[in-house]
C-alpha positions as CSV (number, residue, x, y, z in Angstrom):
1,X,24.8,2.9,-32.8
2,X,21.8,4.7,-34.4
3,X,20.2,7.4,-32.8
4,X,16.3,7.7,-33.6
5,X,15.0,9.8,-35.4
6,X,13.2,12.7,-33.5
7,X,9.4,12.6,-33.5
8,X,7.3,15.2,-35.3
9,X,4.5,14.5,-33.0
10,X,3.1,13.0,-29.8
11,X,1.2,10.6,-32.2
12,X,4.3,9.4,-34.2
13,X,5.8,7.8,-31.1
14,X,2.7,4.9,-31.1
15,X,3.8,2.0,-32.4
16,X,7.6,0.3,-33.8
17,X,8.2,-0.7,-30.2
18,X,11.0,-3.2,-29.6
19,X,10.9,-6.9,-29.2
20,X,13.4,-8.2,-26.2
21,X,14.1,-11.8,-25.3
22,X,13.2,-12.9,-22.5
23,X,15.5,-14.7,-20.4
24,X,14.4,-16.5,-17.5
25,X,11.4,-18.1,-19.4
26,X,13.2,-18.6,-22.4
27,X,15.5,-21.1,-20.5
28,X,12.3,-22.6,-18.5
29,X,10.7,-23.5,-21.8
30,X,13.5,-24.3,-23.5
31,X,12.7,-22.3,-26.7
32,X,13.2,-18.4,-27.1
33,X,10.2,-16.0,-25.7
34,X,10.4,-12.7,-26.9
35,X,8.0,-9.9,-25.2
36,X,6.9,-6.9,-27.3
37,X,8.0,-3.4,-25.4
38,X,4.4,-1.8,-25.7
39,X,5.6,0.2,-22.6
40,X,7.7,2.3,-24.9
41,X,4.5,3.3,-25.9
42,X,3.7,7.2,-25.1
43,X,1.0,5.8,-22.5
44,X,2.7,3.1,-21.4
45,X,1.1,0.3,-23.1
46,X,-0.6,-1.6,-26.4
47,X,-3.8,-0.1,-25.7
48,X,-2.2,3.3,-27.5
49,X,-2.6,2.0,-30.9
50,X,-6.6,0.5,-30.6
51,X,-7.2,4.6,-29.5
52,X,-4.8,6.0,-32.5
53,X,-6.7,3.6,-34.5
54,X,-10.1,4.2,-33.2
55,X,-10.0,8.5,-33.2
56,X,-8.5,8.0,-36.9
57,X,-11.5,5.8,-37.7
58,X,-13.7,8.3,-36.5
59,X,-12.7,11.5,-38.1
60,X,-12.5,9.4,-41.6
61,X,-16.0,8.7,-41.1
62,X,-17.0,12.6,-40.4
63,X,-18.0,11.5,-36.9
64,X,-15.7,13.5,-34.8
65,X,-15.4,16.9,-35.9
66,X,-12.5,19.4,-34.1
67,X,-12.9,20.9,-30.8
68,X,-15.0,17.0,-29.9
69,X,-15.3,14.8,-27.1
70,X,-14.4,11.1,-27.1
71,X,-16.0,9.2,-24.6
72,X,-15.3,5.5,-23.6
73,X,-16.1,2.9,-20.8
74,X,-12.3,0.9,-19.7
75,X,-10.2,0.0,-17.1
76,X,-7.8,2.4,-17.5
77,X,-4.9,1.6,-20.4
78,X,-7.6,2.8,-23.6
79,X,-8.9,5.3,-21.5
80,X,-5.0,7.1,-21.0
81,X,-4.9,6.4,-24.7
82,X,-7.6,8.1,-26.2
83,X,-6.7,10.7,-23.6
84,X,-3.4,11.2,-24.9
85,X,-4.5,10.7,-28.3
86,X,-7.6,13.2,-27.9
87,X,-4.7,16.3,-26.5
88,X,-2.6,15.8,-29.2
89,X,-5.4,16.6,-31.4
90,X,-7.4,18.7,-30.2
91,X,-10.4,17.3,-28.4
92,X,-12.0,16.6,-25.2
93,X,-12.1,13.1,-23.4
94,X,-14.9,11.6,-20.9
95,X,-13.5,8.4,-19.7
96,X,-16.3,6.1,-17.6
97,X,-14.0,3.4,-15.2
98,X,-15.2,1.0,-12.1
99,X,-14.7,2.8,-8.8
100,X,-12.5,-0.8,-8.3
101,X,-9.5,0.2,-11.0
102,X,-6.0,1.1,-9.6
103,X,-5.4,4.9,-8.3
104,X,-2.3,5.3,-10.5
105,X,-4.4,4.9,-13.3
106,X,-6.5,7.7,-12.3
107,X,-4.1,10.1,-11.4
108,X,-3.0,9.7,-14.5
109,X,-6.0,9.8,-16.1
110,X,-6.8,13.3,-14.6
111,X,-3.2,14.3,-15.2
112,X,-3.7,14.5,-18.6
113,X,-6.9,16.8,-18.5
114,X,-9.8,14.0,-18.7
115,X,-12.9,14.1,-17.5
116,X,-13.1,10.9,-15.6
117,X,-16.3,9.5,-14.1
118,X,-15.8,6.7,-11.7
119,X,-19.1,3.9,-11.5
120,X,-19.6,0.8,-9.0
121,X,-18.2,-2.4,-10.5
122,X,-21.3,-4.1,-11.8
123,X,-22.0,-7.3,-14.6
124,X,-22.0,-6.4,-18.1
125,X,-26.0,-7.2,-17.7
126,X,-26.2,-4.1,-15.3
127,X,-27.2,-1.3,-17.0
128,X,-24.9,0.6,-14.9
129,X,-21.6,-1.3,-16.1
130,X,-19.2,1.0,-16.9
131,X,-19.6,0.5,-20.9
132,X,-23.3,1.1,-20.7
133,X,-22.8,4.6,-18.5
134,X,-20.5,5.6,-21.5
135,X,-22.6,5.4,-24.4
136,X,-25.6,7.0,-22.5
137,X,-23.1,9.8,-21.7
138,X,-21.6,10.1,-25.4
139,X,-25.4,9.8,-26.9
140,X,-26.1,13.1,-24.3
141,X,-22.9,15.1,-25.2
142,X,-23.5,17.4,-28.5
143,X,-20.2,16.9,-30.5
144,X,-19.3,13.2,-28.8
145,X,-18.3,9.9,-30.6
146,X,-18.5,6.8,-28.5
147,X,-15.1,4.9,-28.8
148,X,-17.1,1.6,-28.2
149,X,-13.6,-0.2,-27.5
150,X,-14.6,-3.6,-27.0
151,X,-17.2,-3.6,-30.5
152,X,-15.4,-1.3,-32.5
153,X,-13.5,-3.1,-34.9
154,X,-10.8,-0.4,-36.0
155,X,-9.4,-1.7,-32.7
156,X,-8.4,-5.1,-34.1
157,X,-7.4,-3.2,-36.8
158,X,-4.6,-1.7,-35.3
159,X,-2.8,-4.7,-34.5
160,X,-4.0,-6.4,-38.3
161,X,-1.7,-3.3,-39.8
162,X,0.9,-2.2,-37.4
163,X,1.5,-4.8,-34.4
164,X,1.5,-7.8,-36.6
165,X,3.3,-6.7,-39.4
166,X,6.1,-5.4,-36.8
167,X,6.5,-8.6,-34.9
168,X,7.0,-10.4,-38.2
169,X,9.6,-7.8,-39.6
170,X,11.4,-7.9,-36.0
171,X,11.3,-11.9,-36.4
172,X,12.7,-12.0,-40.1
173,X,9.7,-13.7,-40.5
174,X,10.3,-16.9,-38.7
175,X,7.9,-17.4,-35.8
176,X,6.3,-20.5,-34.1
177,X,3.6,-18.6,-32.1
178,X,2.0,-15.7,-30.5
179,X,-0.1,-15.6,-26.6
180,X,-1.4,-12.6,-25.5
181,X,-4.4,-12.0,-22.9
182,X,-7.8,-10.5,-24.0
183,X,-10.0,-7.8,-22.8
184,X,-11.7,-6.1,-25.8
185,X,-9.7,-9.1,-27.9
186,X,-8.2,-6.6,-30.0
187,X,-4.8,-7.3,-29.7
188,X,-5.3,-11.2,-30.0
189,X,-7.6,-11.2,-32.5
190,X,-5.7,-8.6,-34.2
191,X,-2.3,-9.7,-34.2
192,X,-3.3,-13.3,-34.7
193,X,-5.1,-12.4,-38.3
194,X,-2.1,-10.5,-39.1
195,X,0.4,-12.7,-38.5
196,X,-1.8,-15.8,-40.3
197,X,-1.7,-13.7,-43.6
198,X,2.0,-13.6,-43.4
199,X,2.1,-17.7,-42.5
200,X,-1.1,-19.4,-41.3
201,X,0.9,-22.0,-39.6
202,X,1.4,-19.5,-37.1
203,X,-0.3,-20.6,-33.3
204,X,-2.3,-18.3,-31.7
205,X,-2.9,-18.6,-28.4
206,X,-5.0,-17.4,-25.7
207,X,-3.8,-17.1,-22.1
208,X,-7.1,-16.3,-19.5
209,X,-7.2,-15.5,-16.3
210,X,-9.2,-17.6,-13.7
211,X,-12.7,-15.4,-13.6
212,X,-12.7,-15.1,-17.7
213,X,-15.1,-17.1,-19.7
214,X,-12.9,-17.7,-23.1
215,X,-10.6,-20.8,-21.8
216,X,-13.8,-22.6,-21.4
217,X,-15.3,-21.0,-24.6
218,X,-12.3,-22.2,-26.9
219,X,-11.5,-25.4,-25.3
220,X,-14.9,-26.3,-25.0
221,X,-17.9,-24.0,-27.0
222,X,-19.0,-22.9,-23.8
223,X,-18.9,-19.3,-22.3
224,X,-17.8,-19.9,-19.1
225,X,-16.4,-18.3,-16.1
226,X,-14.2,-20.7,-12.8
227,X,-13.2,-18.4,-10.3
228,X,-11.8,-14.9,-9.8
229,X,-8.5,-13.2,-10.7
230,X,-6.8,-10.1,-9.3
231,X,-6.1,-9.1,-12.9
232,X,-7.4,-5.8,-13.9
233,X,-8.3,-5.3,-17.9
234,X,-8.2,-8.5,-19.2
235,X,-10.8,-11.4,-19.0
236,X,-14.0,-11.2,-21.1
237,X,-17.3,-13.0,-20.5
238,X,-18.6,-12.4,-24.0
239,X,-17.5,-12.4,-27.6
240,X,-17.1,-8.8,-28.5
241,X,-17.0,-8.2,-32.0
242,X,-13.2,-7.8,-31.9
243,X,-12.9,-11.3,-30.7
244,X,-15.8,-12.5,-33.3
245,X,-13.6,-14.4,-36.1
246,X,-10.6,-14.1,-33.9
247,X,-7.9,-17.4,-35.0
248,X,-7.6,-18.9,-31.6
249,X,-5.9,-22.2,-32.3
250,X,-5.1,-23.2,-28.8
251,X,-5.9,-21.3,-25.1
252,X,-4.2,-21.8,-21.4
253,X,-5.5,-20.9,-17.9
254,X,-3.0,-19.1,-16.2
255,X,-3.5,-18.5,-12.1
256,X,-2.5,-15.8,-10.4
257,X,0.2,-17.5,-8.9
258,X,1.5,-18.6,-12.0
259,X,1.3,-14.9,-13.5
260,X,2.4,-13.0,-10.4
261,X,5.4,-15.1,-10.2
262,X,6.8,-14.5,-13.8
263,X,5.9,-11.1,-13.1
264,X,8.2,-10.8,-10.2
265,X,10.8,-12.9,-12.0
266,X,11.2,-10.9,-15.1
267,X,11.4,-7.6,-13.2
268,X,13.9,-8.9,-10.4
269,X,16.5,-11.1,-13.1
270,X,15.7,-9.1,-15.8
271,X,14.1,-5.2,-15.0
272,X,11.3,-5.5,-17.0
273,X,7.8,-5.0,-16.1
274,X,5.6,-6.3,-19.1
């Protein structure tokens, strides 16, 4: 067995996470399901690499300069990202999240230093929406870069040159399809691009919660929301510019029941929690 290697940095351990078969829905679909470990990421999930990707992007462009703030709008997952990302490199972080969003991802986000400003939950209309309170705060902070997530397109760009190109390698290049969720549409979007260069026969699908408006979008042109979801950070009612382009071939509606019971299921038979 090969031990790895030892990390030079907090930032070196984003990304290369392992692919694990998946069991119990392998056999109930009768083909093998793999699921991507982005919990082995430093923050405990994919949202790591869009904030790598996005602070990178950022001081290439001369736009964050040391000893700056990064400011962002999210549910939680980019917002312990860029935190992470932002102490490992030196700068502050202002993360803007719905009062609604789960206390562990709080704690967290305060355990790691940031400044976190809590906001009703409110439509993406209301100027008070939790994206809209970030920019206003990032264009009134002297030395701030708005991480503007769900329209900043070196999100998707994580996944086009790291997430893709891992699931292929981990695949030896033989791979049917790939689901995934969307809230910025990063990851789908991303990953879906990436994997089409290597073999456009590839399926890319979209699995939406009940509340979201892209099932009906895909399946039918139309933006679109049909009922409600307990699902934090996924679901979109618009197409972000992430998701603009994005190589949906094919989109399913999962309930909560459906969701919450393959939840329980893998971590019961199998221990994980993905």
């Amino acid at each position: 067995m090969n031990a790895p290697q030892i990390a030079s940095d907090t930032i070196s351990l984003i990304g290369n996470t392992p692919l694990v078969l998946l069991k119990g829905p392998s056999e109930a679909a009768g083909a093998e399901i793999y699921g991507k470990c982005e919990f082995a990421n430093p923050g405990a999930s994919v949202k790591d690499r869009a904030a790598l990707w996005i602070v990178r992007d950022a001081e290439e462009r001369g736009l964050l300069q040391p000893g700056g703030t990064i400011v962002e709008g999210t549910a939680g997952n980019t917002g312990i990202g860029l935190a992470l990302v932002a102490n490992a490199r030196g700068y502050k972080s202002v993360i803007v999240m719905p009062e609604t969003q789960s206390r562990e991802k709080m704690d967290t986000l305060r355990a790691l230093r940031a400044e976190l400003v809590l906001v009703p939950a409110a439509p993406f209309s209301n100027p008070g929406h939790f994206v809209h309170t970030s920019r206003r705060i990032a264009e009134e902070t002297e030395g701030a870069v708005w991480a503007n997530q769900f329209d900043n397109i070196a999100n998707r760009r994580a996944h086009i040159e790291s997430t893709a190109p891992e699931i292929w390698e981990q695949m030896e290049h033989r791979i049917d399809g790939f689901t995934c969720a969307a809230g910025t549409g990063g990851t789908i979007a991303g990953v879906g691009m990436g994997l089409k260069a290597f073999d456009e026969n590839v399926t890319i699908a979209l699995s939406d919660p009940h509340g979201a408006a892209l099932y009906n979008y895909y399946a039918n042109g139309e933006l679109k929301a049909e009922g409600s979801s307990v699902a934090e950070g996924i679901g979109q009612g618009r197409i972000t510019a992430n998701l603009d382009g994005a190589p949906i071939d094919t989109q399913f509606r999962i309930s909560d029941e459906e969701g919450l019971y393959w939840v329980e299921r893998l971590l019961a038979d199998e221990g994980l929690c993905l």
